[in-house]
C-alpha positions as a Markdown table, in Angstrom:
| # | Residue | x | y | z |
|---|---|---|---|---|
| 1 | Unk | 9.9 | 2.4 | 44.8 |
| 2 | Unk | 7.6 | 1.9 | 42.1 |
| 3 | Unk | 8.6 | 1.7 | 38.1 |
| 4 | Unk | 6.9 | 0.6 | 35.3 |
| 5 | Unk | 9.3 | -1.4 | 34.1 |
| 6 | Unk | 8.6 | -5.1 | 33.9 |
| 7 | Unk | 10.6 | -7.6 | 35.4 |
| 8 | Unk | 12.3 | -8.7 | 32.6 |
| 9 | Unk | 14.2 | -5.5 | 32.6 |
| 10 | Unk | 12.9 | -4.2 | 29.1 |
| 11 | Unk | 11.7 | -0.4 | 29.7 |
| 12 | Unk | 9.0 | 0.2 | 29.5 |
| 13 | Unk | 6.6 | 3.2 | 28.1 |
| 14 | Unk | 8.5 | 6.0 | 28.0 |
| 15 | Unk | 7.9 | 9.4 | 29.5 |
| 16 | Unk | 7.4 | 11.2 | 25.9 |
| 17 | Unk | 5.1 | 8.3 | 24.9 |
| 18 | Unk | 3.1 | 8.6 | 28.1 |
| 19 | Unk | 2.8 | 12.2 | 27.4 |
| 20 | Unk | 2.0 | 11.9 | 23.9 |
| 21 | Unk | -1.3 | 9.7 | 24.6 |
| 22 | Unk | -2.2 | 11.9 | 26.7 |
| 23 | Unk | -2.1 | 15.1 | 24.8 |
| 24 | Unk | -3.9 | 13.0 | 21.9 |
| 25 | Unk | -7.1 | 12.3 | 24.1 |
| 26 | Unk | -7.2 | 15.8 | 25.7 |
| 27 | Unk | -6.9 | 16.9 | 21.3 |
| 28 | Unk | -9.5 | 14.1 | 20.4 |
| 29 | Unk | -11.5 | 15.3 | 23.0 |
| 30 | Unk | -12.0 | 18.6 | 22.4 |
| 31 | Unk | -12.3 | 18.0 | 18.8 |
| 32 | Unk | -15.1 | 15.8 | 19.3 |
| 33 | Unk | -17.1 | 18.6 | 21.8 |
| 34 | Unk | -16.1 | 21.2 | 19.4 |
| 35 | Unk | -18.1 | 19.4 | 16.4 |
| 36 | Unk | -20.5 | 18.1 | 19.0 |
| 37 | Unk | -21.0 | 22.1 | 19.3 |
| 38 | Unk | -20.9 | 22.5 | 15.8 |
| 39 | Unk | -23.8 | 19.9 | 15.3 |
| 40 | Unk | -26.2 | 21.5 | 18.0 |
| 41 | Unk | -25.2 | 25.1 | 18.2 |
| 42 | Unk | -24.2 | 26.2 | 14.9 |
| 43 | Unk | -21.6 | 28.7 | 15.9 |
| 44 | Unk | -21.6 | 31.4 | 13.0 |
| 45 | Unk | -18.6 | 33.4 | 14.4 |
| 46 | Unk | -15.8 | 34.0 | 11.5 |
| 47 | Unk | -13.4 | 31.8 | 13.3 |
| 48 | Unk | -15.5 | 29.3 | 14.1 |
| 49 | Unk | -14.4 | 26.9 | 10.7 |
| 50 | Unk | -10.3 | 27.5 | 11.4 |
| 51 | Unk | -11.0 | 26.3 | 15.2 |
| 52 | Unk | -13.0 | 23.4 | 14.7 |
| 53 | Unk | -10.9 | 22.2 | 11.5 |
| 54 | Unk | -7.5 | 22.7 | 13.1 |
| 55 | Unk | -8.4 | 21.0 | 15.9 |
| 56 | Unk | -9.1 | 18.2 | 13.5 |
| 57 | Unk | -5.6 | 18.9 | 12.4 |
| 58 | Unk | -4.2 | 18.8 | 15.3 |
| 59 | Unk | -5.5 | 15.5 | 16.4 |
| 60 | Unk | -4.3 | 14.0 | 13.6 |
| 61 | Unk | -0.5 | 15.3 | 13.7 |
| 62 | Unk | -0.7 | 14.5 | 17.3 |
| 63 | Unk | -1.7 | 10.9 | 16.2 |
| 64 | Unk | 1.2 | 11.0 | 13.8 |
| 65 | Unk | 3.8 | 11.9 | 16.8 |
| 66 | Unk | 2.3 | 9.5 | 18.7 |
| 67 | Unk | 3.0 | 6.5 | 16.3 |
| 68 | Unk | 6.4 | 7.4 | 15.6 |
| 69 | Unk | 7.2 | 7.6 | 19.4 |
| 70 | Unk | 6.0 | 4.4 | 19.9 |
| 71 | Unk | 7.4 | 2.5 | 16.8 |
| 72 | Unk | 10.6 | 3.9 | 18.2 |
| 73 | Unk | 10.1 | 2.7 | 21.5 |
| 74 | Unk | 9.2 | -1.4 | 20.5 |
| 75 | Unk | 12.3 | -0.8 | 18.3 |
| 76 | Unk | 14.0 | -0.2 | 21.6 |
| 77 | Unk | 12.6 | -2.8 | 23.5 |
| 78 | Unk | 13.5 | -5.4 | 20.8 |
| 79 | Unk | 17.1 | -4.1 | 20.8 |
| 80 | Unk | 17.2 | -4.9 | 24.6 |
| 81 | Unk | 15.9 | -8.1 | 24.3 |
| 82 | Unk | 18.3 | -9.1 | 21.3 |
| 83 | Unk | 21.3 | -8.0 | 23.9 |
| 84 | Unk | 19.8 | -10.2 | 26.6 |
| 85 | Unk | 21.8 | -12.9 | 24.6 |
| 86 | Unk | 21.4 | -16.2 | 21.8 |
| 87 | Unk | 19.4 | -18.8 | 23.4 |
| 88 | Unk | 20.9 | -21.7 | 24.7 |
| 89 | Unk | 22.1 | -23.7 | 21.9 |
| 90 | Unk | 20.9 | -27.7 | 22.5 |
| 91 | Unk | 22.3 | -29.4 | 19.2 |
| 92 | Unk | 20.1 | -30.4 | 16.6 |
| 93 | Unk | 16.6 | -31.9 | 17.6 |
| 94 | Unk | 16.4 | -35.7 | 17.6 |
| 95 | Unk | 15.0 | -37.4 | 14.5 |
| 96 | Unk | 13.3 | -40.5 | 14.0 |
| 97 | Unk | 14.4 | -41.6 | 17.9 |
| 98 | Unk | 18.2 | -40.0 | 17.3 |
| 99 | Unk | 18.6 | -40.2 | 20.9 |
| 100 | Unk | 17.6 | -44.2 | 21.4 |
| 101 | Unk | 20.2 | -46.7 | 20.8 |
| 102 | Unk | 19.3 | -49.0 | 17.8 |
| 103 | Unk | 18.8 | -51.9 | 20.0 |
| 104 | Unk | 16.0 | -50.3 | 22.3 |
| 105 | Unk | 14.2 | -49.0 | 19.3 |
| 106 | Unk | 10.5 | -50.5 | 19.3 |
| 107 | Unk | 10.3 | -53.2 | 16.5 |
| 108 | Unk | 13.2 | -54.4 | 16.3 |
Protein backbone atom coordinates (compact mmCIF):
# COMPACT_ATOMS: atom_id res chain seq x y z
CA UNK A 1 0.00 0.00 0.00
CA UNK A 2 1.25 3.18 -1.01
CA UNK A 3 1.02 6.66 1.18
CA UNK A 4 2.64 9.74 0.87
CA UNK A 5 3.69 9.98 4.12
CA UNK A 6 7.35 9.98 4.75
CA UNK A 7 9.00 7.66 6.94
CA UNK A 8 9.43 9.71 9.70
CA UNK A 9 5.73 9.57 10.31
CA UNK A 10 4.94 13.37 9.79
CA UNK A 11 1.88 13.54 7.26
CA UNK A 12 2.29 14.59 4.67
CA UNK A 13 0.33 16.94 1.95
CA UNK A 14 -2.96 16.73 2.72
CA UNK A 15 -5.96 15.81 0.54
CA UNK A 16 -7.54 19.63 0.63
CA UNK A 17 -3.96 20.90 -0.15
CA UNK A 18 -3.51 18.47 -2.99
CA UNK A 19 -6.82 19.58 -4.30
CA UNK A 20 -6.25 23.14 -3.78
CA UNK A 21 -3.01 23.14 -6.18
CA UNK A 22 -4.78 21.69 -8.39
CA UNK A 23 -7.81 23.75 -8.80
CA UNK A 24 -5.25 26.89 -8.80
CA UNK A 25 -3.38 25.60 -12.13
CA UNK A 26 -6.62 24.51 -13.82
CA UNK A 27 -7.77 28.69 -12.59
CA UNK A 28 -4.26 30.03 -13.67
CA UNK A 29 -4.63 28.26 -16.70
CA UNK A 30 -7.57 29.31 -18.03
CA UNK A 31 -6.89 32.73 -17.03
CA UNK A 32 -3.86 32.87 -18.92
CA UNK A 33 -5.73 31.38 -22.43
CA UNK A 34 -8.51 33.63 -21.68
CA UNK A 35 -6.19 36.85 -21.97
CA UNK A 36 -4.06 34.91 -24.42
CA UNK A 37 -7.69 35.23 -26.26
CA UNK A 38 -8.14 38.50 -25.28
CA UNK A 39 -4.66 39.59 -26.77
CA UNK A 40 -5.28 37.84 -30.37
CA UNK A 41 -9.02 37.75 -30.69
CA UNK A 42 -10.34 40.75 -29.22
CA UNK A 43 -13.61 39.28 -28.08
CA UNK A 44 -16.23 42.32 -28.03
CA UNK A 45 -19.07 40.28 -26.51
CA UNK A 46 -20.67 42.32 -23.33
CA UNK A 47 -19.44 39.66 -20.96
CA UNK A 48 -16.35 39.33 -22.26
CA UNK A 49 -14.55 42.00 -19.41
CA UNK A 50 -16.57 40.16 -16.24
CA UNK A 51 -15.14 36.58 -17.58
CA UNK A 52 -11.75 37.41 -18.18
CA UNK A 53 -11.41 39.74 -15.00
CA UNK A 54 -13.10 37.24 -12.62
CA UNK A 55 -11.14 34.67 -13.73
CA UNK A 56 -8.29 36.90 -12.62
CA UNK A 57 -10.13 37.03 -9.42
CA UNK A 58 -10.55 33.83 -9.05
CA UNK A 59 -7.00 32.81 -9.38
CA UNK A 60 -6.04 34.98 -6.89
CA UNK A 61 -8.66 33.92 -4.08
CA UNK A 62 -7.79 30.43 -5.03
CA UNK A 63 -4.08 31.43 -4.41
CA UNK A 64 -5.18 32.87 -1.07
CA UNK A 65 -7.00 29.36 -0.03
CA UNK A 66 -4.21 27.71 -1.12
CA UNK A 67 -1.56 29.50 1.22
CA UNK A 68 -3.65 29.26 4.23
CA UNK A 69 -4.10 25.43 3.64
CA UNK A 70 -0.66 24.99 3.55
CA UNK A 71 0.57 27.33 6.35
CA UNK A 72 -1.84 25.20 8.36
CA UNK A 73 -0.49 22.14 7.26
CA UNK A 74 3.57 22.92 8.09
CA UNK A 75 1.95 24.19 11.41
CA UNK A 76 0.80 20.57 11.67
CA UNK A 77 3.70 18.97 10.69
CA UNK A 78 5.79 20.92 13.27
CA UNK A 79 3.37 20.02 16.02
CA UNK A 80 4.10 16.33 15.24
CA UNK A 81 7.48 16.63 15.22
CA UNK A 82 7.58 18.71 18.59
CA UNK A 83 5.47 15.51 20.06
CA UNK A 84 8.14 13.15 18.75
CA UNK A 85 9.86 14.16 22.01
CA UNK A 86 13.13 16.59 23.67
CA UNK A 87 16.28 15.38 22.22
CA UNK A 88 18.42 13.48 24.19
CA UNK A 89 19.86 15.57 26.82
CA UNK A 90 24.06 14.93 26.86
CA UNK A 91 25.11 17.51 29.68
CA UNK A 92 26.82 20.52 28.93
CA UNK A 93 29.49 20.43 26.05
CA UNK A 94 33.04 20.10 27.12
CA UNK A 95 35.11 23.29 27.39
CA UNK A 96 38.63 23.89 27.04
CA UNK A 97 39.35 19.81 27.22
CA UNK A 98 36.45 19.37 30.28
CA UNK A 99 36.57 15.85 29.59
CA UNK A 100 40.67 15.23 29.85
CA UNK A 101 42.04 14.81 33.22
CA UNK A 102 44.50 17.70 34.10
CA UNK A 103 47.41 15.42 33.96
CA UNK A 104 46.90 14.27 30.24
CA UNK A 105 46.29 17.75 29.12
CA UNK A 106 49.03 18.63 26.31
CA UNK A 107 51.65 21.07 27.97
CA UNK A 108 51.70 20.32 31.00
Amino acid sequence: MKTDDPPDGVPGRTRGTRVAEWVLCGVLTTAVLLTAVEAIARPTAPWWPFVLENAWTLSAVTLGCRAVLRITEKADARDVEGRAGPPPDHGPAPQDGGDVPPSRRSGR
